[in-house]
Legacy VTK file of the C-alpha trace (Angstrom):
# vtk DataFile Version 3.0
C-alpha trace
ASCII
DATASET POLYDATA
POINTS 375 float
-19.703 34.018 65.774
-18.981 35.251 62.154
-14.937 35.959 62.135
-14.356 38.758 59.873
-10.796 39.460 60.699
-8.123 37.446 59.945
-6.176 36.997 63.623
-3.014 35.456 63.780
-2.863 33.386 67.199
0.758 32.594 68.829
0.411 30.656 72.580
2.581 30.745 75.296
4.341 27.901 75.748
4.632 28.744 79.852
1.736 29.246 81.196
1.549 30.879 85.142
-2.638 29.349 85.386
-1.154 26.491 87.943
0.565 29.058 89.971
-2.669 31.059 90.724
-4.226 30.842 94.291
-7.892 31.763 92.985
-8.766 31.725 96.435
-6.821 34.642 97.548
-6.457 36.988 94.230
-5.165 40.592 95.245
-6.730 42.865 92.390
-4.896 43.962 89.840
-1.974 42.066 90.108
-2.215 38.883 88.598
-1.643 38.970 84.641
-3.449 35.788 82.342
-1.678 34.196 79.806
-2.559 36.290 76.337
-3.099 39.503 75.018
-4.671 40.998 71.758
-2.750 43.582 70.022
-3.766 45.692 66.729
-2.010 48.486 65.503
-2.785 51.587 63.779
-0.508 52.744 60.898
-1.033 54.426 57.757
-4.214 55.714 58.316
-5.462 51.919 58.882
-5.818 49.097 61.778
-2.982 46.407 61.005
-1.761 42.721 62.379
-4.412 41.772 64.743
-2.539 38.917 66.521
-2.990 37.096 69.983
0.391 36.150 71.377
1.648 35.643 74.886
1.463 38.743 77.377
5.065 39.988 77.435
6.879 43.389 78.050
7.164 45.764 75.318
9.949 48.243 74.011
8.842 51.516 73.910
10.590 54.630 73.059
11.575 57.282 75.874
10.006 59.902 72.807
7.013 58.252 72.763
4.010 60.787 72.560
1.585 59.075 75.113
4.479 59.414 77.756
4.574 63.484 77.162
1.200 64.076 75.831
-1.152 62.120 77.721
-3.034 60.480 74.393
-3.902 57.238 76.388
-7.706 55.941 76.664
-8.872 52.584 78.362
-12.085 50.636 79.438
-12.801 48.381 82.034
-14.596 45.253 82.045
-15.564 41.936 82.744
-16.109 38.422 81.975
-17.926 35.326 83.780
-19.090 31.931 83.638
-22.622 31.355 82.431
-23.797 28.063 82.252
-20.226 27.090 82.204
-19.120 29.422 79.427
-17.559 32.840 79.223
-19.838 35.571 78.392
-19.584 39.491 78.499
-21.378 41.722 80.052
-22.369 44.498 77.771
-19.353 44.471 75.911
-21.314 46.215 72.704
-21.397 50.032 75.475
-17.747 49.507 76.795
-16.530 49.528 72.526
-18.929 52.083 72.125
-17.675 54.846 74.783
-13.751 53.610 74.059
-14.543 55.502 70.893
-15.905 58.116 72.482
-12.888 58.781 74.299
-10.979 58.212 71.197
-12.501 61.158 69.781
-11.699 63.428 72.446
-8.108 62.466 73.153
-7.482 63.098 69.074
-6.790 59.480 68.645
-8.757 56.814 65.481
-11.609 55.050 65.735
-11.455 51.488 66.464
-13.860 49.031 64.453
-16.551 47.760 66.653
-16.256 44.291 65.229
-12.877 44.379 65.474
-13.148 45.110 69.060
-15.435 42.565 69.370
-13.530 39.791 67.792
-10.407 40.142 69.255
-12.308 40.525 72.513
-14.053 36.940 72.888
-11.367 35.048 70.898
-9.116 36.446 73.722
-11.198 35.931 76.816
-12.296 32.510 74.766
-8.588 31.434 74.839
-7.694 32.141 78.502
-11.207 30.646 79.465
-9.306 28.783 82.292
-8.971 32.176 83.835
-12.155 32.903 85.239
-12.869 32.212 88.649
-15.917 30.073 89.301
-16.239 32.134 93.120
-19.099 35.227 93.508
-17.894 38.324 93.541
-15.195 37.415 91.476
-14.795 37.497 87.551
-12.278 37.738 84.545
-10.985 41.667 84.760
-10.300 43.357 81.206
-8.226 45.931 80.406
-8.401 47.033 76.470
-6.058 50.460 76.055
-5.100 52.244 72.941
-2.086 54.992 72.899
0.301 57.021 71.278
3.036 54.825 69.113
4.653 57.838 67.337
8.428 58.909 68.544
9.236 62.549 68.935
8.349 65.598 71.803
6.767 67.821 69.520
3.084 68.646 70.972
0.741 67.187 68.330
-1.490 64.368 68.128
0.083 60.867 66.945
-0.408 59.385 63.713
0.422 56.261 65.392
-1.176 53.728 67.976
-1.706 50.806 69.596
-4.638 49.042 71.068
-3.520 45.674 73.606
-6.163 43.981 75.267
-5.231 41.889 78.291
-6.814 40.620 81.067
-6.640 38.927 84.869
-8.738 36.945 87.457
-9.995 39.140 90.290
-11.827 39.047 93.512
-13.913 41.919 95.435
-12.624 45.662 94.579
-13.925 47.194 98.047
-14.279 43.781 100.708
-16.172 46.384 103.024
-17.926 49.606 102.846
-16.176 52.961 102.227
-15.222 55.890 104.362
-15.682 59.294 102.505
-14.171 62.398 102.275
-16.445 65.105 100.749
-13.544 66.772 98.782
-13.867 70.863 98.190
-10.340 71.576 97.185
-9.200 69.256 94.681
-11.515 69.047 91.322
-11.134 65.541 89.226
-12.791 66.946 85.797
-14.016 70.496 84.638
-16.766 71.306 82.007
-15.430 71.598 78.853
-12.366 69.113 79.436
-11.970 65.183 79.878
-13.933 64.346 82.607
-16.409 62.110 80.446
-13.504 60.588 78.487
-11.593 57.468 80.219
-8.362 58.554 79.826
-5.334 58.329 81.767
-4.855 61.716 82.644
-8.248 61.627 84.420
-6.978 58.927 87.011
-3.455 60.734 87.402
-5.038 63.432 88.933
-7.041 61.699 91.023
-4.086 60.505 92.961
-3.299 62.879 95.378
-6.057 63.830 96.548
-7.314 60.097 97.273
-3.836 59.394 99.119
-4.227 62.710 101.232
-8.067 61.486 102.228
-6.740 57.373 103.040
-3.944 59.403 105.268
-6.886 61.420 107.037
-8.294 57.836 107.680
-10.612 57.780 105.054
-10.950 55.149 101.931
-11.699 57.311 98.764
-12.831 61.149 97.750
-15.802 62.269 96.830
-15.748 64.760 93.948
-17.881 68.090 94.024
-18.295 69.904 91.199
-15.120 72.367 89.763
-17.112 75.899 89.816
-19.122 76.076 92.939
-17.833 73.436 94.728
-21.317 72.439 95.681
-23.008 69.306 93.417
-21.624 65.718 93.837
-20.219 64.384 90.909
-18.545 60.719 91.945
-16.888 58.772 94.392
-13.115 57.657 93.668
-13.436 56.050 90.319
-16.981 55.146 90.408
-21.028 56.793 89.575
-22.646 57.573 92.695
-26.557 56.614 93.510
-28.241 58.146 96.993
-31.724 56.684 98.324
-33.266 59.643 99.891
-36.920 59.530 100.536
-37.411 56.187 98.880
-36.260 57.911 95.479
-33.066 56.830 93.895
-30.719 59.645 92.965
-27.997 59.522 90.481
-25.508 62.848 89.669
-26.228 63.656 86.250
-23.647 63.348 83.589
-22.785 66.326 82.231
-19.664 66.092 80.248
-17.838 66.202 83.604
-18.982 62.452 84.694
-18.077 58.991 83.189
-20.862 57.899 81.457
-20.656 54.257 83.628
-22.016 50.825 82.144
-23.204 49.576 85.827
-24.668 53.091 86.177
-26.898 52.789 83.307
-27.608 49.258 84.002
-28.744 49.974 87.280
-30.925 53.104 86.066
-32.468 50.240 83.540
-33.535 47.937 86.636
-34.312 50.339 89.011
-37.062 51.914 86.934
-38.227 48.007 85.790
-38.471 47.365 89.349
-41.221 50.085 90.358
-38.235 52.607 91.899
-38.176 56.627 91.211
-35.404 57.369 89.473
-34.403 60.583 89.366
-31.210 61.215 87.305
-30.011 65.058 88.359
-28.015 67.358 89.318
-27.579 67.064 93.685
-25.734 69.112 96.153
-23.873 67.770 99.111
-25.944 70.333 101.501
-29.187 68.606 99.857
-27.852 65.075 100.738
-27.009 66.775 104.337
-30.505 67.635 105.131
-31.637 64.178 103.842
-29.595 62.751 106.537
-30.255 64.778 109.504
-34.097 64.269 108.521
-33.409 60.732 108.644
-34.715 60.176 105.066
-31.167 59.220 103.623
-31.505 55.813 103.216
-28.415 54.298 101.144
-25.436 55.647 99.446
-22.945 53.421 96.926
-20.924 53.656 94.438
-21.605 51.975 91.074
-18.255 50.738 88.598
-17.278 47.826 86.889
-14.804 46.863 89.167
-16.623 46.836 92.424
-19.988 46.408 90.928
-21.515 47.857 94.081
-19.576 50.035 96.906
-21.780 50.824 99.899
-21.002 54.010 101.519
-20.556 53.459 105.423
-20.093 57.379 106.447
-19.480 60.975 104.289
-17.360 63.359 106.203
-18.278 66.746 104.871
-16.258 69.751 106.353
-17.121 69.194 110.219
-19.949 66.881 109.779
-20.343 63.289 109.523
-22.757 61.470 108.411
-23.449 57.884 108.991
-24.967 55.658 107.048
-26.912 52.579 108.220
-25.469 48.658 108.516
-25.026 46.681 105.617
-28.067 44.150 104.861
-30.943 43.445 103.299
-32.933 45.427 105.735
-31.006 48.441 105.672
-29.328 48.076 102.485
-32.534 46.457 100.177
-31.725 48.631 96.865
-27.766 48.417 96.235
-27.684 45.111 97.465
-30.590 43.620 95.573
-28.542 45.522 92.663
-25.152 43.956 93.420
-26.855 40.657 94.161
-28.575 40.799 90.401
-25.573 41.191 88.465
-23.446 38.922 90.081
-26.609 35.932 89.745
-27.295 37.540 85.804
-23.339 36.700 85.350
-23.885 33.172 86.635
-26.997 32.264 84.929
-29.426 32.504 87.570
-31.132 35.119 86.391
-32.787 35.459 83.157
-30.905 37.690 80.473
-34.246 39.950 79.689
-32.324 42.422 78.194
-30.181 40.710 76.340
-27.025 41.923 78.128
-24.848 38.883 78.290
-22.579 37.641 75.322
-21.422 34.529 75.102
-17.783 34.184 73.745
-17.714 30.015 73.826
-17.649 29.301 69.184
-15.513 32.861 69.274
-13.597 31.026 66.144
-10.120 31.279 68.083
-9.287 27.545 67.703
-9.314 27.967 64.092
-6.198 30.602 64.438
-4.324 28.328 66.376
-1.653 25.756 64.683
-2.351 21.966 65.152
0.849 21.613 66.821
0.369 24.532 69.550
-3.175 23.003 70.446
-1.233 20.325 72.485
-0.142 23.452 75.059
-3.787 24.341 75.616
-4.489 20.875 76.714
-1.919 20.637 79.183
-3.058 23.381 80.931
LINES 1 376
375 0 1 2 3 4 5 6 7 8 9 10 11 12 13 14 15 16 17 18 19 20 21 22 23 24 25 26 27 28 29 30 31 32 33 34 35 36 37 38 39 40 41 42 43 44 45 46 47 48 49 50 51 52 53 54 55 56 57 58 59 60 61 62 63 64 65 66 67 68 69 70 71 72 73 74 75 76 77 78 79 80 81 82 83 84 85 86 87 88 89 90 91 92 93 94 95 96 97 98 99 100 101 102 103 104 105 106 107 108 109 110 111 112 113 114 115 116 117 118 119 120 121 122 123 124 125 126 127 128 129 130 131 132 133 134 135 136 137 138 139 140 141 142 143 144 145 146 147 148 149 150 151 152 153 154 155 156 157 158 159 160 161 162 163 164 165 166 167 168 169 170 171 172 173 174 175 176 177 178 179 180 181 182 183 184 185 186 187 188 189 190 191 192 193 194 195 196 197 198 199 200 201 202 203 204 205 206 207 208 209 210 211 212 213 214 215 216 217 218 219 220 221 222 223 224 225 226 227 228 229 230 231 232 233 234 235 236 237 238 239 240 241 242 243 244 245 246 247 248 249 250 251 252 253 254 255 256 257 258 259 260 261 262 263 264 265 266 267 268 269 270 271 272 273 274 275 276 277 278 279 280 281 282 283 284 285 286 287 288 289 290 291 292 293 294 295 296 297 298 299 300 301 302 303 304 305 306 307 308 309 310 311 312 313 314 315 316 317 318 319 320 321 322 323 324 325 326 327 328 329 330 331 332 333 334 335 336 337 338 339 340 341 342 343 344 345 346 347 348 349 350 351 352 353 354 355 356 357 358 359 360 361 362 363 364 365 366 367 368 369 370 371 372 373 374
């Protein structure tokens, strides 16, 4: 790739890759070796470096600790053909400047993004797990730098991406709780941004459903209380009579990579999609008709969740087993992205990115290139 920025590249000298059971990965806890920082300062990006992952100082006045201005995507990276690619990296820049813009905070350079991205995920190649299901997990954030408790946007920030090896969000399907007290996101505020804030308030009520004996919430609308919105952190898709039906987003609904993926191959397959605004009582009647045929849940992190029963008020309603027979559209779904990741299925739309000639190795110094080989 063309390497516009000039990224200064500092290696760890430790690294924890032998200590890492890829076999048994709990997710989200295991860090990789680098991150890529920029920061935002006089009205401009600054110092895009690599350097080990590390703790930072941070001020107890720090504005993203008061105010909340903290954004951050989700995403991941695989083996192709034995080399990393991306998968749709281009959207997940895209929409992290989309939140930008509503949480007051700059603009990021695409490129930029871009750059930093695969040189990073290029570095720490060793990283990825070669097992299904599993993948590279990335985390790029921007926030607040500035120091003082005065409410007003920052004029400060920094943007870190790191990353870590991960295996299967959801092992199993999901028990749901139709939630009708608790709203996650109301028209007019954040709900479409991917902000912090967002996931804070999610929090409770997901811990007050897993104590009922349920896995995750899902979300009705915040005025009537009546149209499904997600599930837990992730787009939701029904099969009712052999239609595919996604909640619409309307400013109140993360506008989800998978889910527009999965829109994308659904209609190339030959399915109805219908992409719309659906009650919980309409889903109801589906299912005591017998004409609800699937329910999952659609994120980067779990790629597909089935749904194994929806507890709404007094009512529950169960969902058939998982398989092929039962199950033919989210796991043919599931099954497609994790083979499109691996190369064994052919990139038609021009999805996957390969990071492998990312330029990094020309960043690093000849005498640090010895630590990458002894890894």
């Amino acid at each position: 790739m063309a390497v516009k920025y000039p990224i200064t590249v500092s290696l760890t000298s430790n690294s924890k890759l032998p200590t890492v059971d890829f076999a048994n990965i709990p997710f989200g806890k295991v860090i990789s070796d680098h991150m890529f920082i920029v920061d935002y300062e006089g009205g401009q990006w600054v110092n895009p470096r690599i350097e080990p992952f590390a703790k930072m100082e941070i001020s107890p006045a720090n504005l993203a600790l008061h105010y909340g201005q903290s954004i951050f995507e989700g995403m991941k990276a695989s083996k192709r053909n034995g080399e990393p690619v991306l998968f749709r990296a281009d959207m997940h820049a895209r929409r992290l400047n989309v939140s930008a813009e509503r949480m007051c905070m700059p603009n990021l350079p695409e490129d930029l993004f871009m750059q930093g991205l695969k040189m990073l995920v290029d570095l720490d190649r060793a990283w990825i797990p070669d097992l299904e299901d599993h993948a590279l997990y990335i985390r790029p954030m921007m926030f607040a730098t500035d120091e003082y408790f005065g409410v007003h946007a920052s004029e400060n920030y920094r943007f870190i991406i790191f990353t870590g090896p991960v295996g299967p969000y959801y092992p199993k399907p999901v028990k749901l709780w139709v939630e009708e007290v608790f709203t996650r996101a109301a028209q007019g505020g954040v709900g479409e941004a991917k902000c912090a804030g967002n996931y804070g308030a999610s929090l409770l009520p997901a811990q007050r459903a897993k104590k009922a004996g349920y896995d995750q919430v899902m979300w009705m609308d915040s005025v009537e209380k009546k149209y499904v919105q997600e599930v837990g952190t992730m787009n939701l898709f029904f099969v009712m009579d052999n239609r595919v039906i996604t909640p619409t987003t309307t400013g109140t609904i993360l506008r989800g990579v998978t889910r527009d993926s999965f829109i994308t191959l659904l209609k190339e397959w030959g399915y109805t999609v219908e992409d719309r605004l659906l009650s919980i009582a309409e889903i109801a009647d589906a299912y005591w008709r017998g004409s609800l045929q699937e329910c999952f849940g659609a994120g980067t992190a779990a790629v597909v969740s089935h749904v194994s029963d929806i507890t709404w008020r007094d009512r529950k309603l169960e969902l058939p087993p998982v398989d092929e027979k039962h199950r033919p559209v989210g796991t043919m779904l599931k099954s497609y992205l994790n083979r499109l990741r691996m190369g064994l299925e052919e990139d038609q739309f021009h999805w996957m990115e390969s990071c492998a000639n990312s330029g990094v190795m020309d960043f690093v110094k000849e005498e640090d290139k010895a630590l990458l080989m002894a890894v």
